[in-house]
N, C-alpha and C positions, 0 to 999 in steps of 0.2 A: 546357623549351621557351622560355625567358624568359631563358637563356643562347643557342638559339640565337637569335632573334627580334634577340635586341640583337647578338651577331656578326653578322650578313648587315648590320642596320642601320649597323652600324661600319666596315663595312666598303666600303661604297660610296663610290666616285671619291677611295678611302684613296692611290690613287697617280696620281691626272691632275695633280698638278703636279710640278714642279721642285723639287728642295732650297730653303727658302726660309735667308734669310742675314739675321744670320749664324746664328744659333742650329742649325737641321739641318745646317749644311754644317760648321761649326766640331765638334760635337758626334759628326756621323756618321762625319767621317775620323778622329777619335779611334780609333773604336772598329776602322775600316778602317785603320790602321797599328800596333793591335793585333796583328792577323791577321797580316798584311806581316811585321811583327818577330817574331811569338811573345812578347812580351813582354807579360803583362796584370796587370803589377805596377806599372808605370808608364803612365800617359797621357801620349798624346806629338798631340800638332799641329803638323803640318808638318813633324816630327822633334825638335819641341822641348816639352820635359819640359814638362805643362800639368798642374798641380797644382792647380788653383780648387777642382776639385769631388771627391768619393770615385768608388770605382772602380764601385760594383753598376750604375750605366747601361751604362756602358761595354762590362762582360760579356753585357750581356744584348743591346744593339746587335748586338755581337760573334756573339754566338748565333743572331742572325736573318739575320745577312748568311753566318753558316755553313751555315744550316738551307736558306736559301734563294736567294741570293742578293745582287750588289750593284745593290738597286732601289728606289727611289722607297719603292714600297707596305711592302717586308723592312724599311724603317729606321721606319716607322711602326708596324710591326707588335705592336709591345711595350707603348708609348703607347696605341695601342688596345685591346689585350687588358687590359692593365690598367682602361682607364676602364670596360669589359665588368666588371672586376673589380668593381670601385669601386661603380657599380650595383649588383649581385648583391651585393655586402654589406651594402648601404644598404637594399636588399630583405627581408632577412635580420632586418637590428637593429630597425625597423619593425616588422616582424612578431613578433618577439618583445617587444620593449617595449612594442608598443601595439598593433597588430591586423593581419591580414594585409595590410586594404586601405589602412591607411596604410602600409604597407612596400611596397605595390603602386605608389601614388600617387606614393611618396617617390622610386621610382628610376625612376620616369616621367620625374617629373619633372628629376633629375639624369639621366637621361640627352639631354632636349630641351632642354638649358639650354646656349646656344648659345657662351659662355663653356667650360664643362668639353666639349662635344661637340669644341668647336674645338681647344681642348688635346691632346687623345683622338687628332687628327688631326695632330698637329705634333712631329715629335723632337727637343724636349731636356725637363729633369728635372721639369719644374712639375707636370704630369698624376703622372706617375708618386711622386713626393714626395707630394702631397696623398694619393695613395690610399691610400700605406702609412702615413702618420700617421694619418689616417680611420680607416682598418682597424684598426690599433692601439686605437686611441681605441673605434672602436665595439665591438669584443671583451671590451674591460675592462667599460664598462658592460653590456654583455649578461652577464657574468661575476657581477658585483656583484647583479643581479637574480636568480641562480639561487640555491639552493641548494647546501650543498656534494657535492661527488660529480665522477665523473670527466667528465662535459659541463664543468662550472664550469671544471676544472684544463685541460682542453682548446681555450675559449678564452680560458685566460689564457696557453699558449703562446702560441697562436697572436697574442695582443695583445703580447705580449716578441718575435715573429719578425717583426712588422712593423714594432715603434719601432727594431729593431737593424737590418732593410733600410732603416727611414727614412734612421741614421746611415752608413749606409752608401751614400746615396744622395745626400743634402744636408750631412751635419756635425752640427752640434748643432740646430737646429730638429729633428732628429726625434726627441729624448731633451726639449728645453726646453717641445714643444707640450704632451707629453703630463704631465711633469712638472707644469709651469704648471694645465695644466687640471685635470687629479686630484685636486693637492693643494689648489688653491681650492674644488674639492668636497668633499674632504674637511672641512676647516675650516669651509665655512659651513654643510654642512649636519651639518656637528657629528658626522661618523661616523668616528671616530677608530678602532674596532672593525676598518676594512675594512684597514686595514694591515697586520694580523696575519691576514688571509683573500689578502693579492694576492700569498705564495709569492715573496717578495723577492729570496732568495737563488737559488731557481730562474732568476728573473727576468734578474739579475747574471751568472751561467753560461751563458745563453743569450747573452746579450747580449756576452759576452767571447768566445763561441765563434763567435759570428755576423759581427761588425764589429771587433775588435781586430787579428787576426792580418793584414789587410790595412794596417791603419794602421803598425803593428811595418816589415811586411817594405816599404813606402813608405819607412820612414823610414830603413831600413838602407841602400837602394837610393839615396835623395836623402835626403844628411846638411841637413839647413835643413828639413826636406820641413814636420816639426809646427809649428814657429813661424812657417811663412809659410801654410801653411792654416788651424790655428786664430786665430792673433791679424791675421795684414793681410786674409785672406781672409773670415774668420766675425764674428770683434768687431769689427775697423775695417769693415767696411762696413754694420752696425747705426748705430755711432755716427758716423760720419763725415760732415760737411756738405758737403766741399772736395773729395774725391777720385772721386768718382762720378756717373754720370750718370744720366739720367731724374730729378732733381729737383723735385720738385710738390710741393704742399701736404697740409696735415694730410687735406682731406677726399676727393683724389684718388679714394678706392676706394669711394667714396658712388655715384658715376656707374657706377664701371667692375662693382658688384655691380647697380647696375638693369640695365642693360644687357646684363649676364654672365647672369643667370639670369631675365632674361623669355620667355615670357609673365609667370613665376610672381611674380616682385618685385613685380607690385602687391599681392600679400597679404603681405610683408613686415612693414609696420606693425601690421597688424591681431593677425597671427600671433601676433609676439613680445610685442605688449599682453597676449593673451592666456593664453603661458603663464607671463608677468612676475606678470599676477595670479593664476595658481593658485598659483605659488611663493609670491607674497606671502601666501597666506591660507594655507596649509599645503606648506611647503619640504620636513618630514620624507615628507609622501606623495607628491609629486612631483620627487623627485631626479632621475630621469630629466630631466623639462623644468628642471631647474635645469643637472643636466651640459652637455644641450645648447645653453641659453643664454649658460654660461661659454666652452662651445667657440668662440662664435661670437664672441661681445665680446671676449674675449681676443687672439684669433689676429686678428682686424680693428682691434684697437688697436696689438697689435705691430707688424701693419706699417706702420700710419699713421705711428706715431712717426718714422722716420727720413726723411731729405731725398732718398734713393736706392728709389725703385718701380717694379714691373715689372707689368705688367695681370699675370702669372700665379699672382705670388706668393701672392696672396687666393683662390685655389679651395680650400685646403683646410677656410675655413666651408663651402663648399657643401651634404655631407652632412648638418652640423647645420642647416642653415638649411633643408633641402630635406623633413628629419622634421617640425620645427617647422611649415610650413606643410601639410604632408600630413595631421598628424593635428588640426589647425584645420578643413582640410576637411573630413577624415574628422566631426569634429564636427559640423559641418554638415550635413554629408549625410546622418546618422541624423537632424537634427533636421528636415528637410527644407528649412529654412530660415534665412539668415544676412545680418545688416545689412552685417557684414565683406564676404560673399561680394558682396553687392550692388552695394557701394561699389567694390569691387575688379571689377568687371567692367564700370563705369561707366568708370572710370577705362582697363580696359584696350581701350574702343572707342572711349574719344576717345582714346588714345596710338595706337591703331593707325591710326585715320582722320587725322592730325596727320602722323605719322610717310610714309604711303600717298601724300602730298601732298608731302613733303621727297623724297621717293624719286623722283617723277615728276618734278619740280623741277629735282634738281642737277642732268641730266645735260644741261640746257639753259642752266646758269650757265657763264660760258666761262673765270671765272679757275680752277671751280676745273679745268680739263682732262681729261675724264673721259674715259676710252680707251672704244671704241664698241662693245668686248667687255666691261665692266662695267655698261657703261649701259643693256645687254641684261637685269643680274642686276640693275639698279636695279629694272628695270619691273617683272619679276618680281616680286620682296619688295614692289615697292609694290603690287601687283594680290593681293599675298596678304594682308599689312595691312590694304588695303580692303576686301576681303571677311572677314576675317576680325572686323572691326570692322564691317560692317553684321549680318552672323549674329547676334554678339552682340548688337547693338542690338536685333534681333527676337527675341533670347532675355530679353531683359530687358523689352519690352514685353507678349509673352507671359506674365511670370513663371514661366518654366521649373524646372525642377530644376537644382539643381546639379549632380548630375552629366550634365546637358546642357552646364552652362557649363565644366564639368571636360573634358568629349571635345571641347567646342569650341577652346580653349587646347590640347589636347592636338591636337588634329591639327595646328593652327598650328604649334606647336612642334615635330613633327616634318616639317613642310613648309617650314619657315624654316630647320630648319640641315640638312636639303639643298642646301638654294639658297647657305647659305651655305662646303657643301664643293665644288659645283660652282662657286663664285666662286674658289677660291682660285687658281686659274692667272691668272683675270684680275689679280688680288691680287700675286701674285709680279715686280714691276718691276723686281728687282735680282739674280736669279740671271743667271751669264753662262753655261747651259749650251749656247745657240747657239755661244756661240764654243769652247767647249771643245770640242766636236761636231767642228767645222769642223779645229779644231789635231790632236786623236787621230788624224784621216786622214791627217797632214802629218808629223809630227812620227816621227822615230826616237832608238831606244833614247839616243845616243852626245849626241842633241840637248839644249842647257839651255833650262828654262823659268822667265821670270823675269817679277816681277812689280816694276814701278817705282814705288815711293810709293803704293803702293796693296797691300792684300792682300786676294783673294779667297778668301772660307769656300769657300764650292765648288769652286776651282778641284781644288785636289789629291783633290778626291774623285770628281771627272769625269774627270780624267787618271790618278791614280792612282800620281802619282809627287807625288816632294816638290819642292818649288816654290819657288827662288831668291827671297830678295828685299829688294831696294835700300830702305834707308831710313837716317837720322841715326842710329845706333842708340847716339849718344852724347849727343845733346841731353839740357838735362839738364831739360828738362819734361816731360819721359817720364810719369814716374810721377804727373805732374798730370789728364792725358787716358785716359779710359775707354774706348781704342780698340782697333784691332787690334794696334798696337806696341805696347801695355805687357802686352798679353796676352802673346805674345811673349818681349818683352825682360823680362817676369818671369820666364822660364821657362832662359834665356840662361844662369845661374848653372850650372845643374845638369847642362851639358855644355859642347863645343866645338863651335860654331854657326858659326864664321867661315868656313866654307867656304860657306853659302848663307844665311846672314842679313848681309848685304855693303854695303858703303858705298857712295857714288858714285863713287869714285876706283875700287872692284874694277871696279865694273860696266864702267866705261868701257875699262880694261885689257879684260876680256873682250869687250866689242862690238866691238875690234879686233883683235882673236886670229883664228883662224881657223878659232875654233870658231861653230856655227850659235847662235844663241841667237833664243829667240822671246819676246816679250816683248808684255804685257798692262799697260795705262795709260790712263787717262782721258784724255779729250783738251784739261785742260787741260795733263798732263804732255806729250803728244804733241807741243804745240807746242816746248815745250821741248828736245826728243829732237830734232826736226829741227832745230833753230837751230844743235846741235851735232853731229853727227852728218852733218849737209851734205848729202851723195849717197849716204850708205853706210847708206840707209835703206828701207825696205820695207815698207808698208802691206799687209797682208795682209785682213783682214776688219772690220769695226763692228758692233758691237752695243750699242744705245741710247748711251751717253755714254763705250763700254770701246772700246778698237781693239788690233788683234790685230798686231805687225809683226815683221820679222827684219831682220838687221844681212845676211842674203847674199841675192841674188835666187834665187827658185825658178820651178819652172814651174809657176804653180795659176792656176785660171781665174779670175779675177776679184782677183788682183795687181795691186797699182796702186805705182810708185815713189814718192815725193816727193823 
């Protein structure tokens, strides 16, 4: 029931928006020129060999746009079943480590935590990577707690099938999270015993039968393929200060974890005081709350350390963070009462009454420009905040139960990220599927589509074909910019590209051929195209700051020359 409950939940307004870019549009035509080639030994974008990541998204992408189509909702589809997964496991290890209703509470909770909800809803690897290192992860310790016998041996495969999906999904974070985390368990709580119980060898087989033979037949296929994924793609982007972007600060993922998993972050502090102190008084009876305290400090330190962050890369603490506070409550709510719980519901009526007040606010401040279809979902989240934050106030003057204060965060949480998958169309400012809409109806087989100084993730996955396009591909600060051209022009090595990754000089030869060529540019480049170009230019369509133009005149309504 709690499997379907959370599909229908997952599943709603799973496809009201557009591919959002770059990440679904770059990610999804991967898997859509797959299909196109028959090739699913190499990852190809735009036609050009993309090696960043391993192949397991890819196939599964691949799988949903077979099963069902090429649509919005199909390229979600995996993302979400997984986070469905992710839940139900989280349900699972809960309930076995500690009781049912904290494994109840737990994947409530992950699943209302607007952060993983969002993920859940978005295609590329962050959701899906966190769940199968999770899984993994929470396998082994529910493993460790049994008994020997053929249950124990069954989730210790199934803990080796999802570190070797992980690796096959991200690289080495899905062998280093759980390595990292196990072996710091083992060591401090001094159980040196469980190494000769975790079936190693089994372990190693699985694991060579699961993730090897893709890496093998990559590398036979793109000679460079291992030394440019694991060392520029895996190690240099840990350590690297210079070459990447989103750069922030050590405590970046301090904000992006309150925010990621509220309501429930305000029992954060309380939580982990309190299972820091059961470990501190006896670590041997509480392994459990030691595992999952190492899961969480560990994997929230790794990624603080480097100068390159991405809000997704920190979901996979959530599972431990989301036990941790579920059997706090759970605490609590047998005792019928908790100064934690108090303090934490104090806190989360004024953040919601604060926050109710920001929400009504922006959409009347005029720098920041608030389009008048978000400023719709502003009112909304602010009228749930505020009521959500007076409830509680009268739960807290009443002195209620806890688990009154539990459904009341609980419905918040699933009323809040509704509102926030029904925002994401407003959300979406950079997908050009209007104009690609507009080109499909115009555009024949024989025609080139080229993209000038600019490359859209979406484009080839709205059209469907591969997509010419104009840029320096020789400068040589390439490989200093984290953009769409070194993605690219990394990939350039492992074929012959020069028929549609073209300079200025091709393009211009071709804008005067007489062949039709349509072409997509920002309009600062636009101006530039007409300064040269003269008469022999054609404005076809706009959309927001993209224009749609051809070098021959056609007959379409709403053609304009320059």
């Amino acid at each position: 029931m709690m499997a379907i409950l959370l599909g229908v939940f997952y599943s709603i307004w799973i496809g009201a928006s557009a591919l959002f870019t770059p990440d679904e549009g770059r990610y999804s035509e991967v898997a859509r020129e797959m299909i196109a080639t028959g090739d699913f030994i190499t990852p190809r974008l735009n036609g050009v060999a993309f090696l960043d990541k391993p192949i397991l998204y890819y196939w599964l992408q691949a799988s949903a746009i077979k099963m069902f189509g090429l649509k919005e909702w199909s390229l979600r589809f995996w993302p979400a079943t997984l986070g469905v997964l992710g839940c139900l496991v989280t349900y699972l290890a809960g309930a076995f480590l500690f009781n049912r209703r904290t494994g109840f509470i737990a994947s409530l909770m992950l699943a209302t935590s607007p952060l993983y909800y969002g993920a859940a809803h978005y295609a590329n690897l962050d959701l899906e990577v966190a769940v199968l290192i999770s899984n993994s992860l929470l396998f082994f310790i529910i493993a460790m707690q049994m008994s020997l016998g053929k249950q124990r041996s069954l989730c210790l495969v199934l803990a080796y099938i999802f570190a070797a999906s992980a690796f096959l999904t991200k690289g080495l974070i899905g062998l280093a999270f759980p390595g990292l985390i196990i072996g710091s368990w083992i060591v401090i709580s001094n159980r040196w015993n469980v190494i000769t119980k975790m079936h190693l060898m089994m372990g190693l087989l699985l694991f060579a039968v699961i993730a090897l033979p893709w890496y093998f037949l990559a590398q036979k296929a793109n000679p460079e393929f291992l030394h440019f994924f694991f060392v520029t793609q895996q190690v240099s982007r840990f350590l690297t200060t210079t070459e990447f972007n989103n750069k922030t600060a050590f405590w970046f993922y301090i904000p992006i974890v309150i925010a990621g998993i509220f309501p429930w972050s305000i029992l954060i502090t309380q939580s982990v005081f309190h299972h820091v102190k059961k470990v501190w008084q006896n670590r041997q009876e509480n392994t459990v709350s030691l595992f999952l305290l190492l899961w969480f400090f560990i994997i929230f330190t790794f990624f603080s350390i480097p100068k390159s962050k991405t809000v997704g890369y920190i979901i996979p603490i959530f599972p431990a963070l989301t036990l941790l506070i579920a059997n706090f409550i759970d605490n609590a709510w047998s005792h019928g009462k908790s100064k934690g719980m108090t303090i934490g519901a104090i806190e989360f009526a004024s953040a919601s009454i604060i926050t109710s007040i920001c929400f009504f606010v922006a959409p009347h401040i005029d720098s920041l420009n608030i389009h008048h279809q978000l400023a719709t979902h502003l009112y909304q989240a602010g009228a749930l905040f505020l009521i959500a934050g007076l409830i509680t106030v009268y739960l807290l003057k009443k002195k209620s139960s806890i688990a009154s204060m539990f459904y009341c965060m609980l419905g918040f949480g699933i009323s809040f990220t509704l509102i926030l998958s029904a925002t994401s169309p407003a959300l979406n400012n950079r997908s050009i599927k209007p104009l690609t809409m507009e080109l499909n109806s115009i555009v024949q087989p024989e025609d080139e589509i080229v993209t000038y100084y600019k490359f859209y993730y979406d484009l080839p996955i709205y059209t469907g074909k591969r997509i010419t396009v104009v840029a320096d591909w020789n400068a040589p600060d390439i490989v200093k910019n984290d953009n769409w051209t070194r993605e690219l022009w990394y990939g350039m090595p492992f074929q012959n590209t020069q028929d549609w990754l073209i300079s200025k000089e091709i393009f211009w030869q071709r804008w005067n051929s007489d062949k039709r060529l349509y072409v997509l540019t920002d309009s600062h480049y636009y101006d530039e195209l007409k300064s040269v170009a003269k008469n022999k230019i054609f404005e076809i369509a706009r959309f927001q700051n993209t224009v749609l133009l051809t070098n021959q005149e056609i007959k379409y309504e709403g053609t304009s020359s320059s």
